[in-house]
C-alpha positions in Angstrom: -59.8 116.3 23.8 -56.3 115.5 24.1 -55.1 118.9 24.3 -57.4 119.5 27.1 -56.0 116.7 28.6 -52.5 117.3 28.6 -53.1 120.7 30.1 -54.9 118.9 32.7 -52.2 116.9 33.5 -49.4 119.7 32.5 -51.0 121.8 35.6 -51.6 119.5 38.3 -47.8 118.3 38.2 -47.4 121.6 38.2 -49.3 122.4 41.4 -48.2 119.1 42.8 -44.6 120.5 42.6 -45.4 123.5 44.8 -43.9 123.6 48.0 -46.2 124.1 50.5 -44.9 126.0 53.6 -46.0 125.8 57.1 -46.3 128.2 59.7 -43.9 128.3 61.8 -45.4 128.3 65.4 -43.9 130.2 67.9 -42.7 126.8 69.9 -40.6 125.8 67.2 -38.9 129.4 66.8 -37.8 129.0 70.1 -36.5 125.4 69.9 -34.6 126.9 67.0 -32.8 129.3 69.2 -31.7 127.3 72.2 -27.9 127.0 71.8 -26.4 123.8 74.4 -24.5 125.2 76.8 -23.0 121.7 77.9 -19.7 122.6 79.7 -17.2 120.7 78.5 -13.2 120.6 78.3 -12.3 122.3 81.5 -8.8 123.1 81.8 -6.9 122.7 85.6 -7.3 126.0 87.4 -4.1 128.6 87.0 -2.9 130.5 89.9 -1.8 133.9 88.0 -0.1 136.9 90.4 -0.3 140.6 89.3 2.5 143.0 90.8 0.7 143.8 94.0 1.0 140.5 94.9 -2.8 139.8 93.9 -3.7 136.0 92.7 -6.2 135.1 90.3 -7.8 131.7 89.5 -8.1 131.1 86.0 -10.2 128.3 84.4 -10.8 128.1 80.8 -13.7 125.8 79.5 -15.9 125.0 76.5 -19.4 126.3 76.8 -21.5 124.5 74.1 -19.5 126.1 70.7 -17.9 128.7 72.5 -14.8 129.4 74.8 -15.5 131.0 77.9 -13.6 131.1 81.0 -13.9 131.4 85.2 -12.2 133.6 87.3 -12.3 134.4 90.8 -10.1 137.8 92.0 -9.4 137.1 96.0 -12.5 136.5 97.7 -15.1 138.1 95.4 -17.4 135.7 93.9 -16.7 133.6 91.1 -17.8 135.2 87.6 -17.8 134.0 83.8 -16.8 135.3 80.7 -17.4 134.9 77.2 -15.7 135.4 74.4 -16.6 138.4 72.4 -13.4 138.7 70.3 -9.7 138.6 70.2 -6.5 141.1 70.2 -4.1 141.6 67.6 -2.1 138.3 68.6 -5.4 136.3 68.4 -5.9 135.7 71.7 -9.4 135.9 72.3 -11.2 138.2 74.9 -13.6 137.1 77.3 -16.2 139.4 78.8 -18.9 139.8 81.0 -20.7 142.7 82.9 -18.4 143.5 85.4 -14.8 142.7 83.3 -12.8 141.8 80.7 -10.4 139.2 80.6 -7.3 139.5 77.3 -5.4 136.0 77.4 -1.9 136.5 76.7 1.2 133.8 76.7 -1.3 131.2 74.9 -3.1 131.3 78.4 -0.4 131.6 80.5 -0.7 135.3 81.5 -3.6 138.1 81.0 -4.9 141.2 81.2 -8.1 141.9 84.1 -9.7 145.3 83.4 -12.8 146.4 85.8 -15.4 148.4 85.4 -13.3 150.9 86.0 -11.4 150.7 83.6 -8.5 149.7 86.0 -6.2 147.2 84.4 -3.7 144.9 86.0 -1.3 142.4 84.5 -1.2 138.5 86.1 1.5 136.5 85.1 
């Protein structure tokens, strides 16, 4: 009887322990996924100049966890980049559909590439 008993007991702790899982509902997958985009640290605006005499607004900025930055090339609209990686100095490199921004000089200069794959040095 008490050898019965103990394996009584012996297996429901043991099934007590068990973890149960739930399923995970489609709702709470996506709730999972959702990264904040708050904006936050936006630097002042730089005025960079290539050698035709071009100017470029730069803005770099915080975009939840990751850097990002703004530019806007003469009067085309204003587009934002991400940053996918970084050059042999470190400096990261921001892209987006239409181009691809290197920061050089600790954000003081850069390298814009287009489509293209035109390429042209502000400073």
């Amino acid at each position: 009887m008490m050898k019965n008993l103990s394996i009584a007991l012996f297996a429901l702790l043991f099934l007590s322990s068990c973890n149960k899982t739930e399923p995970v509902s489609a709702a709470s997958e996506d709730a999972n996924r959702i990264v904040p985009t708050e904006i936050s640290q936006v630097q002042e605006p730089q005025q960079l100049q290539n050698s035709k005499g071009e100017v470029l607004q730069v803005t770099y900025f915080a975009e939840g966890d990751e850097v990002a930055v703004k530019i806007k090339k003469g009067g085309e609209a204003e587009q934002k980049l991400t940053a996918k990686t970084s050059n042999s100095a470190g400096n990261p490199i921001f892209t987006n559909d239409n181009y691809m921004w290197e920061m050089t000089q600790e954000g003081k200069a850069g390298k814009l590439s287009g489509k293209e794959g035109n390429s042209d040095e502000y400073r």
